[in-house]
KOLLUM-452255 format. One line per field, with one value per residue (C-alpha): residue in one letter; chain; y, x, z negated; residue number from 1. Coordinates in nm, 3 decimals. Layout:
<pts>
rest	[a, ...] $
kette	[A, ...] $
y	[Y, ...] $
x	[X, ...] $
z	[Z, ...] $
nr	[NUM, ...] $
</pts>
This chain:
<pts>
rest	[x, x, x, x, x, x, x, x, x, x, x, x, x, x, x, x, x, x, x, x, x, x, x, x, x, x, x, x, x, x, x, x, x, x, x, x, x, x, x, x, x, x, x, x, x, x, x, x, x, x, x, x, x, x, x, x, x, x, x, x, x, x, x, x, x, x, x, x, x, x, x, x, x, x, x, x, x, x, x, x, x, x, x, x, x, x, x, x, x, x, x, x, x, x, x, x, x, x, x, x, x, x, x, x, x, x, x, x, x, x, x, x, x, x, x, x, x, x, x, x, x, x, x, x, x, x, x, x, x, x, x, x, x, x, x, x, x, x, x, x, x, x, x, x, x, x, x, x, x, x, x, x, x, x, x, x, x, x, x, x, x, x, x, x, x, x, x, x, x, x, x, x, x, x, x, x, x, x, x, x, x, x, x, x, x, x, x, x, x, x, x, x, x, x, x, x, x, x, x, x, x, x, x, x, x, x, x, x, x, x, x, x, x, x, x, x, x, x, x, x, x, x, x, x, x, x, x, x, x, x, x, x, x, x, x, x, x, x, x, x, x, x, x, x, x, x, x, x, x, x, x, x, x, x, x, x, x, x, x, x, x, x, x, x, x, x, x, x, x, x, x, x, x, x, x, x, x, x, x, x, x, x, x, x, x, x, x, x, x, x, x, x, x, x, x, x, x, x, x, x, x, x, x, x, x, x, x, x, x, x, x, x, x, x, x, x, x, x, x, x, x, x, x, x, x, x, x, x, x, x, x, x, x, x, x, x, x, x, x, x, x, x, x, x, x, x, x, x, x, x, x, x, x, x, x, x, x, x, x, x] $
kette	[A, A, A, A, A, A, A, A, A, A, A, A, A, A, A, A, A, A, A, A, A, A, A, A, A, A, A, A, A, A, A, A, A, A, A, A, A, A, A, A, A, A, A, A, A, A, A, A, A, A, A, A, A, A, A, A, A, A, A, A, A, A, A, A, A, A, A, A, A, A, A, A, A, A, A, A, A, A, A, A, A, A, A, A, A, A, A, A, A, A, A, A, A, A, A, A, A, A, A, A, A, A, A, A, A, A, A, A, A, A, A, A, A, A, A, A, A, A, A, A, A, A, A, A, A, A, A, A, A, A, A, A, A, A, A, A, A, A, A, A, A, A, A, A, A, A, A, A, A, A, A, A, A, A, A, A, A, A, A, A, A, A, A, A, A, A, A, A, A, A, A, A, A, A, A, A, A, A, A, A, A, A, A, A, A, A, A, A, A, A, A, A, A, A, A, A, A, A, A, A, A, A, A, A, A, A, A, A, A, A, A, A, A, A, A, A, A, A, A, A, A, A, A, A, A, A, A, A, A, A, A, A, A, A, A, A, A, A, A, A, A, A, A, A, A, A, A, A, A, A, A, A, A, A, A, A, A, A, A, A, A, A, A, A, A, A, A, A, A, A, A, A, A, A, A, A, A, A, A, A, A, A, A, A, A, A, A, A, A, A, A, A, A, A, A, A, A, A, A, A, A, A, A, A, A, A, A, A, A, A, A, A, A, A, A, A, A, A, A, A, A, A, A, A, A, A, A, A, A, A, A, A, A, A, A, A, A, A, A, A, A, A, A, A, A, A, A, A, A, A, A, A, A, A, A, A, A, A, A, A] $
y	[-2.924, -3.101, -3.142, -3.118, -3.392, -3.586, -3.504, -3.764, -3.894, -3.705, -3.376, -3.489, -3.501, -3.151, -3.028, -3.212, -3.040, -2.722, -2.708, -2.800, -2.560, -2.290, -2.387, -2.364, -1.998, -1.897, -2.055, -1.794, -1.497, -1.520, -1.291, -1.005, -1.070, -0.780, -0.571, -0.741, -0.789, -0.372, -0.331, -0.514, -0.367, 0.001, -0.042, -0.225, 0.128, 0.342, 0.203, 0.429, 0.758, 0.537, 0.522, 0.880, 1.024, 0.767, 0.928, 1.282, 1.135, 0.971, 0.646, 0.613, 0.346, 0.324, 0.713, 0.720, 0.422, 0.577, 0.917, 0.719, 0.533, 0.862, 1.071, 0.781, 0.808, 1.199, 1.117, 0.914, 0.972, 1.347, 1.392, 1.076, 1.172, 1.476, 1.421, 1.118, 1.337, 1.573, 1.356, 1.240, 1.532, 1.604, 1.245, 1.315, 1.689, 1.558, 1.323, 1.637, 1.790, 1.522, 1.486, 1.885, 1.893, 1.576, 1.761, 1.631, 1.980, 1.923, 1.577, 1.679, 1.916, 1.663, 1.390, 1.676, 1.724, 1.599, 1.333, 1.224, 1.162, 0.932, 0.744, 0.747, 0.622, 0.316, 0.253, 0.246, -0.043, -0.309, -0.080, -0.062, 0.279, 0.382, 0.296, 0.670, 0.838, 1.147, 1.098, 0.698, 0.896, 1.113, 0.837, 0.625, 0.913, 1.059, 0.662, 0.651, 0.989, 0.847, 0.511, 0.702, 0.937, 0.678, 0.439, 0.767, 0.784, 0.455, 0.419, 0.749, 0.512, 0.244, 0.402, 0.422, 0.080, -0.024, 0.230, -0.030, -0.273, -0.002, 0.122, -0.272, -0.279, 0.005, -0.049, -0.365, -0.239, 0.045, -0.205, -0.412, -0.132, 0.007, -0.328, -0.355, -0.015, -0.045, -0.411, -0.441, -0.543, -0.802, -0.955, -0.922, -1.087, -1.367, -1.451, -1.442, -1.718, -1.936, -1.916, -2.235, -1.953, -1.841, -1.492, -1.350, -1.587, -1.416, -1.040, -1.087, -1.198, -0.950, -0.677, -0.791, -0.772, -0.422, -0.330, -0.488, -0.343, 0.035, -0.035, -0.206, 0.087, 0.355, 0.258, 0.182, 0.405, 0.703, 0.711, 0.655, 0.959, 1.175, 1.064, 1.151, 1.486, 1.601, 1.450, 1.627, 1.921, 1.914, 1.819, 2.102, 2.320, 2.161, 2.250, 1.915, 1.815, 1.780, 1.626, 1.368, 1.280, 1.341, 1.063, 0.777, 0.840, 0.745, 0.425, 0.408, 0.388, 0.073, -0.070, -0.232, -0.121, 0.138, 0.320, 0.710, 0.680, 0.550, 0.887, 1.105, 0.995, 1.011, 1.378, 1.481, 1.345, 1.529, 1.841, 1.753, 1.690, 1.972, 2.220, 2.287, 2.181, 2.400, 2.235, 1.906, 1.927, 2.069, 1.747, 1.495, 1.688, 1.716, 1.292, 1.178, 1.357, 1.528, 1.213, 0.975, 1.091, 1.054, 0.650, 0.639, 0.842, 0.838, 0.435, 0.342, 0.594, 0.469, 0.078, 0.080, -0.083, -0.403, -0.672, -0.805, -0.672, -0.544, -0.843, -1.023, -0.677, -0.609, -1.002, -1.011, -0.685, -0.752, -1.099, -0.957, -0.740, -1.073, -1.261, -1.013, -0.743, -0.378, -0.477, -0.727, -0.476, -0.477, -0.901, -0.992, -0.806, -0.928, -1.311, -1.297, -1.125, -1.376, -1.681, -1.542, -1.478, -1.846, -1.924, -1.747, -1.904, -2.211, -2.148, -2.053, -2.390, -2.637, -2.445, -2.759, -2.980, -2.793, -2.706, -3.109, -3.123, -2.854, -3.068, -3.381] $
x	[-1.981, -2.212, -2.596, -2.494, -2.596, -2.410, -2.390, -2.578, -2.417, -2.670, -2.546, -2.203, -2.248, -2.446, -2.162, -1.923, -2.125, -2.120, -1.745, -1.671, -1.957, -1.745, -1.442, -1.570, -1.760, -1.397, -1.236, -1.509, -1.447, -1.062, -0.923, -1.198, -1.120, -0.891, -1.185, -1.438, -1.270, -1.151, -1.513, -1.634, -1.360, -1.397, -1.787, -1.731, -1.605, -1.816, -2.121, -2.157, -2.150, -2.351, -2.616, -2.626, -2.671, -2.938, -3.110, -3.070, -3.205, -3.532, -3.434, -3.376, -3.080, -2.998, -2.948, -2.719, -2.532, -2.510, -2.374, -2.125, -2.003, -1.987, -1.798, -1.568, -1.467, -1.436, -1.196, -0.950, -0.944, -0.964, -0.636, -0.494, -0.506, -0.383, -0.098, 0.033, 0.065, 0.275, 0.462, 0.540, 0.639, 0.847, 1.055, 1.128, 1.219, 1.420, 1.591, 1.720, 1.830, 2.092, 2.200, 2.265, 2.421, 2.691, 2.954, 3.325, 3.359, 3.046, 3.153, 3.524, 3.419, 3.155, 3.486, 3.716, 3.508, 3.695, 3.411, 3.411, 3.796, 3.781, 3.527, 3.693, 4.026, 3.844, 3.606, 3.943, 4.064, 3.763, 3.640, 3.925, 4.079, 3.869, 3.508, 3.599, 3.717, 3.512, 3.462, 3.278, 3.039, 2.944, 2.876, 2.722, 2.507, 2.410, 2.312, 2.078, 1.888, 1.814, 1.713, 1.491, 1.350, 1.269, 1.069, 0.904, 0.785, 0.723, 0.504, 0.237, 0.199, 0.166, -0.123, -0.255, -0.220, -0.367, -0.636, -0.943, -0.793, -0.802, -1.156, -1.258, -1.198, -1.236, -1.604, -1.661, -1.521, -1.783, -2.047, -1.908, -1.919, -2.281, -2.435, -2.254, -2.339, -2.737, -2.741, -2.522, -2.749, -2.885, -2.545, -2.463, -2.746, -2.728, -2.331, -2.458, -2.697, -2.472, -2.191, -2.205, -2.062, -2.251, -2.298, -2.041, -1.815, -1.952, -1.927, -1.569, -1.504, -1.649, -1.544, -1.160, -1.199, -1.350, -1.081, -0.804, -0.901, -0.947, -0.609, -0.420, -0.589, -0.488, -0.173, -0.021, -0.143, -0.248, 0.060, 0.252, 0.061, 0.131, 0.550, 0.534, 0.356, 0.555, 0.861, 0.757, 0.797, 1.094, 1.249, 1.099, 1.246, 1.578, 1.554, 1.475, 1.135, 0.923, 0.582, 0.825, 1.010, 0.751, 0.583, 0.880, 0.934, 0.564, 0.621, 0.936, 0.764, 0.621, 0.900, 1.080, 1.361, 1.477, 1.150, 1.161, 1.557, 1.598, 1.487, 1.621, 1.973, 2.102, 1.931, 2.141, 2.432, 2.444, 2.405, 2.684, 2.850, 2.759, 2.886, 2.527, 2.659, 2.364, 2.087, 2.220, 2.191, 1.836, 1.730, 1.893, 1.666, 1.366, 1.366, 1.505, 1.281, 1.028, 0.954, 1.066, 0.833, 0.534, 0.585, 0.644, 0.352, 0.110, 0.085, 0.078, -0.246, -0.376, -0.329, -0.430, -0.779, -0.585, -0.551, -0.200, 0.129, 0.405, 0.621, 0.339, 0.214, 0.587, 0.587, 0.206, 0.301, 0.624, 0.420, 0.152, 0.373, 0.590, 0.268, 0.037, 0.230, 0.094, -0.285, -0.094, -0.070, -0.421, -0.389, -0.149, -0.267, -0.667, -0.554, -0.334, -0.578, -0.884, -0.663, -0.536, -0.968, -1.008, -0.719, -0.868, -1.186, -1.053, -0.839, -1.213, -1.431, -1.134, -1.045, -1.136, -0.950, -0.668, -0.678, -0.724, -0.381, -0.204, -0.287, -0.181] $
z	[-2.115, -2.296, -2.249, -1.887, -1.653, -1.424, -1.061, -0.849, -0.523, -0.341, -0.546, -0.436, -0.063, -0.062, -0.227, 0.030, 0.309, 0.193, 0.131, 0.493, 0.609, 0.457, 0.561, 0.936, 0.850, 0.696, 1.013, 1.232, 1.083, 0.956, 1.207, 1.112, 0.695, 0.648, 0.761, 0.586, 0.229, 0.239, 0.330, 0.057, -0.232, -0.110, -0.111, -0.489, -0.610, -0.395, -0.528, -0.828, -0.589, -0.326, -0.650, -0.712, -0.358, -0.339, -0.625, -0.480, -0.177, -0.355, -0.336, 0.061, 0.040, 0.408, 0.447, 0.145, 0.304, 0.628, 0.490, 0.265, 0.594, 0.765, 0.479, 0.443, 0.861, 0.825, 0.544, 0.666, 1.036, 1.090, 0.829, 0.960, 1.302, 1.252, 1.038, 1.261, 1.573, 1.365, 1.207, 1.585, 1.649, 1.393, 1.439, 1.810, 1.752, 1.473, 1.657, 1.920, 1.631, 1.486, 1.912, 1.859, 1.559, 1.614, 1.749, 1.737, 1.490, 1.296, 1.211, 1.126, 0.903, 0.677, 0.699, 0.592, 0.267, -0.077, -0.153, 0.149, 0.191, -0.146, 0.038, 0.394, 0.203, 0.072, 0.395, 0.564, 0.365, 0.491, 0.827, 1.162, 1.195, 1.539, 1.348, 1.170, 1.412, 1.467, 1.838, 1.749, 1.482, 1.725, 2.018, 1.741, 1.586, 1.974, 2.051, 1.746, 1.745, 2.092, 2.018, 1.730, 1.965, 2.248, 1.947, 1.815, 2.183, 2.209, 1.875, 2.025, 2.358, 2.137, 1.947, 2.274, 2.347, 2.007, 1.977, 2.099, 1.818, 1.539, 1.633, 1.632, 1.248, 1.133, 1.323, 1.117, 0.818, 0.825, 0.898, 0.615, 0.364, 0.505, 0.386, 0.065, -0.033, 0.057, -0.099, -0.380, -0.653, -0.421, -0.313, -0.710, -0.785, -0.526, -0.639, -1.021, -0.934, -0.698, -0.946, -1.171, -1.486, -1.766, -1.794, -1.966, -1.776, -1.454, -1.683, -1.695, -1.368, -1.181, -1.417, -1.344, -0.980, -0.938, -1.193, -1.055, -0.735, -0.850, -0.955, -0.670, -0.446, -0.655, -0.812, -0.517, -0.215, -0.395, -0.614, -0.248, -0.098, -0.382, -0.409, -0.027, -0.059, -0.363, -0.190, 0.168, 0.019, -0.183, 0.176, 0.308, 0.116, 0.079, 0.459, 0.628, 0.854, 0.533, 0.688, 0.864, 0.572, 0.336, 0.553, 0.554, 0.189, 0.151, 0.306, 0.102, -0.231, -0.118, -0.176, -0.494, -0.697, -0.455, -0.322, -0.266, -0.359, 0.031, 0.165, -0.147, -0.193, 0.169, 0.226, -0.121, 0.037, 0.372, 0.182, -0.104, 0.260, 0.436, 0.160, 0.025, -0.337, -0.467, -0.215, -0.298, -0.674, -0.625, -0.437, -0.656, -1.018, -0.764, -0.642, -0.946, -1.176, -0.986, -0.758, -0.980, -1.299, -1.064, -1.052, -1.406, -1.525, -1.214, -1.152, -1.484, -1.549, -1.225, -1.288, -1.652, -1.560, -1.518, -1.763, -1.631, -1.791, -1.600, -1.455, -1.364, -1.169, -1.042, -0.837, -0.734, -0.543, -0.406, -0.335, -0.119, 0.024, 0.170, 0.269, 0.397, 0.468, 0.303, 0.259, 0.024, -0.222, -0.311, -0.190, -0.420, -0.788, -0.719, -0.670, -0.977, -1.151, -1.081, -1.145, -1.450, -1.546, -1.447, -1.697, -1.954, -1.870, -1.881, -2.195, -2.395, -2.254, -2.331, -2.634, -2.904, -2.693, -2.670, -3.013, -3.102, -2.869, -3.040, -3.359, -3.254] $
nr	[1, 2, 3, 4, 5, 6, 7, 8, 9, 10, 11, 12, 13, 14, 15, 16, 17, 18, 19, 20, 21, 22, 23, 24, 25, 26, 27, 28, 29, 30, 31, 32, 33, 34, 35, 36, 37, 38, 39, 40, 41, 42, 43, 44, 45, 46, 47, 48, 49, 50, 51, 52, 53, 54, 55, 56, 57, 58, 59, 60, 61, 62, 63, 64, 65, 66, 67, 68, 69, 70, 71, 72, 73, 74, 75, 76, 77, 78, 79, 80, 81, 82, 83, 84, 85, 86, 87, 88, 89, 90, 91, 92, 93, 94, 95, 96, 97, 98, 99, 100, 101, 102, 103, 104, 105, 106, 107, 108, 109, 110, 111, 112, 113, 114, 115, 116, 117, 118, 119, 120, 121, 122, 123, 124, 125, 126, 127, 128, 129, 130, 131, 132, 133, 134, 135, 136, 137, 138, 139, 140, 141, 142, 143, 144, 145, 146, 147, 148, 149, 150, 151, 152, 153, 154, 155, 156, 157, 158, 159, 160, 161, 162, 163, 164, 165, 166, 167, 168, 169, 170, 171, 172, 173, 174, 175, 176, 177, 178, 179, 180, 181, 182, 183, 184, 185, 186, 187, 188, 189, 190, 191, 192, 193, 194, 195, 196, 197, 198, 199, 200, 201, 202, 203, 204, 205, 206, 207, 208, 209, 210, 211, 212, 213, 214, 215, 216, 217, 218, 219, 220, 221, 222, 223, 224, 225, 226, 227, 228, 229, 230, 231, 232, 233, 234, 235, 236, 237, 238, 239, 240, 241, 242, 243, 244, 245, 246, 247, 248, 249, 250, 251, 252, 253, 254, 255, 256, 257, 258, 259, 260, 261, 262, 263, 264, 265, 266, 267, 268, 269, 270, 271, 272, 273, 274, 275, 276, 277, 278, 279, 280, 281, 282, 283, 284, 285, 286, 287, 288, 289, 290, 291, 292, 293, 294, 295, 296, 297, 298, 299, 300, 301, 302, 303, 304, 305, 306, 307, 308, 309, 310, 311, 312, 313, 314, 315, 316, 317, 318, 319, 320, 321, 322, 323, 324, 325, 326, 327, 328, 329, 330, 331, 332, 333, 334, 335, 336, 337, 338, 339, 340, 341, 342, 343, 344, 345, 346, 347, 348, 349, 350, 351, 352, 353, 354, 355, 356, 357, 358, 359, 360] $
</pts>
């Protein structure tokens, strides 16, 4: 810009030294920053609530912080304890069921049923003649209710296992978010005068990442809650373990392109299958247009606070997802979104030369 001096070496080598002190503070606490950064974005868009209970309680900051900390525990791990164990429950009793039901009869009669002879006809053509027989499906369908059972065991010793790790983060997390609740406007304060932006540059930057992040955290878990509760219960009532499935088809949202229709689609088929023509129709209208209308209505209400359009939404989350695994889905839309503010930036403090470039 101009008017702006020239960095002296002296600037230059602070500058150098501060870099690599960051790098080696990044380096310290990298295996603690999933903890720290949800701490930080969930105390972002709990400040405004933070700011009124600290009015109601006459301006005693730590007290509000500490009860935001607290309400924030009693909300995720009393219903997240309690719905894991059942859903535990429900995949091991599950899994008994399906070793029940796979009879040598039970199996003859879903492979005796017209659909399922087109299909058998054609499987027959690419698959050898024993893979159908009814006797393999039932030693192949007995060996995986089994195997499903034993890692539905396996995942509540696991918890176990895993429980000092969990209470480690979610420990730092809360200490994260205590601080960022009771200091905010400091830490806002502090970043607006280390930032080398102007004002509004700064404005829109940190407008765009507690946007961005209302949105990644809404758009994507609540509207994967909500899929799995509606979903649960359609399941339910189509007569399967609904908190189980409700559960899986959660998770199953997550995922591109085919989301709830991995849970859906197979539990209409076993009951097209089973002879429950009228079940079956009911649970392909209630995940095709019950389930399905809550991703097409609910996400885009919940991610309309962000700036980014919808391809550009569609690979930053299938993007996280790859690198980071599921915190990626709030990952992947916040760096997008603050390198496409740093574009824009960018695109408004070059804009006479690139106009002059345009011209030339």
């Amino acid at each position: 810009m101009s008017g702006t001096p020239e960095p002296s070496p002296n600037r230059l080598i602070l500058l150098a030294f501060l870099g690599v002190a960051l790098y080696a503070c990044y380096w310290l606490i990298a295996p603690f920053m999933q903890p720290i950064i949800l701490g930080i974005l969930i105390g972002m868009l709990a400040f405004p609530l933070h700011d009124w209970m600290e009015k109601k309680l006459y301006g005693r900051s730590n007290l509000a912080a500490l009860l935001g900390c607290l309400a924030l525990s009693l909300l995720i791990l009393l219903p997240a304890s309690l719905v894991l164990v059942a859903i535990l429950k429900q995949g091991i009793a599950y899994a008994l069921v399906v070793k029940e039901w796979a009879t040598e009869e039970n199996i003859h009669q879903v492979l005796s049923h017209p659909w399922m002879q087109q299909i058998k006809t054609r499987l027959g053509q690419v698959l050898p003649p024993e893979a159908l027989d009814p006797a393999a499906i039932k030693s192949q369908a007995i060996t995986t209710a089994s195997t499903v059972g034993k890692k539905f065991a396996g995942v509540s010793t696991a918890m176990l296992g895993s429980i000092t790790n969990f209470a480690i983060n979610f420990t730092l997390l809360l200490f994260v978010l205590f601080f960022v609740l009771r200091d905010h406007d400091r830490m806002i304060t502090f970043m607006r005068h280390a930032l080398p932006l102007s004002r509004s540059q700064e404005d829109i930057l940190f407008k765009e990442v507690v946007d961005v992040s209302k949105s990644a955290l809404l758009g994507s878990l609540l509207t994967a809650a909500t899929q799995g509760l509606v979903g649960g219960i359609g399941l339910w009532i189509a007569g399967f373990p609904g908190l189980f499935w409700g559960a899986i088809m959660a998770f199953a949202s997550l995922i591109p392109f085919v989301g709830t229709a991995l849970i859906w689609v197979p539990a209409a088929l076993y009951l097209f299958f089973t002879g429950q023509t009228e079940w079956g129709i009911f649970m392909v209208f209630w995940g095709a247009v019950v389930v399905g209308s809550i991703d097409n209505f609910l996400r885009p209400l919940f991610m309309q606070g962000a700036s980014m359009n919808t391809v550009v939404v569609f690979f930053s989350l299938i993007g996280g997802l790859q690198l980071f695994g599921l915190i990626g889905l709030i990952y992947g839309p916040l760096i997008f979104s603050i390198t496409l503010v740093f574009f824009r930036l960018y695109e408004s403090e070059f804009s006479e030369f690139l106009d002059a470039q345009d011209k030339s």
